[in-house]
C-alpha positions in Angstrom: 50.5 97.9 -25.7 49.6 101.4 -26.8 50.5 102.6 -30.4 52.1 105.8 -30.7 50.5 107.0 -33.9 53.4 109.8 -36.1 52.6 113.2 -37.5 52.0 113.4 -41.1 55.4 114.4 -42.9 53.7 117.5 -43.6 53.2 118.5 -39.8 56.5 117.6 -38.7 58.6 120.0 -41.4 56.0 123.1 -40.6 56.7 122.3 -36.7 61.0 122.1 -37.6 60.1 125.3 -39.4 58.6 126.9 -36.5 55.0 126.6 -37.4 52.2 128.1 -34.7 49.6 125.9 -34.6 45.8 127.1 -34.2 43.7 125.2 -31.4 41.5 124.8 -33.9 43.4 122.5 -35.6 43.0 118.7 -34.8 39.5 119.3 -32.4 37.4 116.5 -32.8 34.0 116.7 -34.7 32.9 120.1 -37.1 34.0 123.4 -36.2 31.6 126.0 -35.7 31.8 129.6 -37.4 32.2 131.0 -34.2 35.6 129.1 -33.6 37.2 130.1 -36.4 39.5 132.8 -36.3 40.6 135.3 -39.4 44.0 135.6 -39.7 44.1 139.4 -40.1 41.7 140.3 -37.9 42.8 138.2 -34.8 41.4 135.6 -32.8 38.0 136.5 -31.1 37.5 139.6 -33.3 34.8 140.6 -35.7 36.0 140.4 -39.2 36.5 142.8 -41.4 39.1 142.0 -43.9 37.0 141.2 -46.6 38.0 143.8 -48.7 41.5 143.9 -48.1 43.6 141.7 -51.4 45.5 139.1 -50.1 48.9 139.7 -50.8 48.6 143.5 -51.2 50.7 146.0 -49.2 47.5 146.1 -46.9 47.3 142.4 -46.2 51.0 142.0 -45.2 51.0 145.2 -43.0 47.9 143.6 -41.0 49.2 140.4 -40.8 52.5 142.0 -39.2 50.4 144.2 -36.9 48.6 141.3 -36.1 52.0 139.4 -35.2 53.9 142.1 -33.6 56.3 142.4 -36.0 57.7 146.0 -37.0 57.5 146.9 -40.5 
């Protein structure tokens, strides 16, 4: 008999919601640095967002960009 485990409340609105889930997420054991991705630079990029505010008119544009949305 197997047991089907369920997703965390949590997971299940963000997925009704449309959520896009990194494969990062849920990998077994520690992640490395190397598989994490930034958010505004992309996966597989170099970083270089450090100096941009979140939430500033910069941030959003990137993340857009980023997402192929038009601003």
């Amino acid at each position: 008999m197997s047991i089907r485990k369920r997703k965390p409340a949590a997971v299940r609105k963000a997925d009704r919601l449309g959520a896009q889930w990194s494969p990062a997420i849920g990998r077994p054991g520690p992640l490395e640095i190397t598989a994490r991705d930034c958010v505004l630079c992309g996966p597989g990029r170099d970083c270089d967002c450090a100096s941009t505010p979140f939430g500033s008119d910069e941030y959003f544009a990137r993340l857009d960009a980023l997402h192929g949305r038009k601003p």
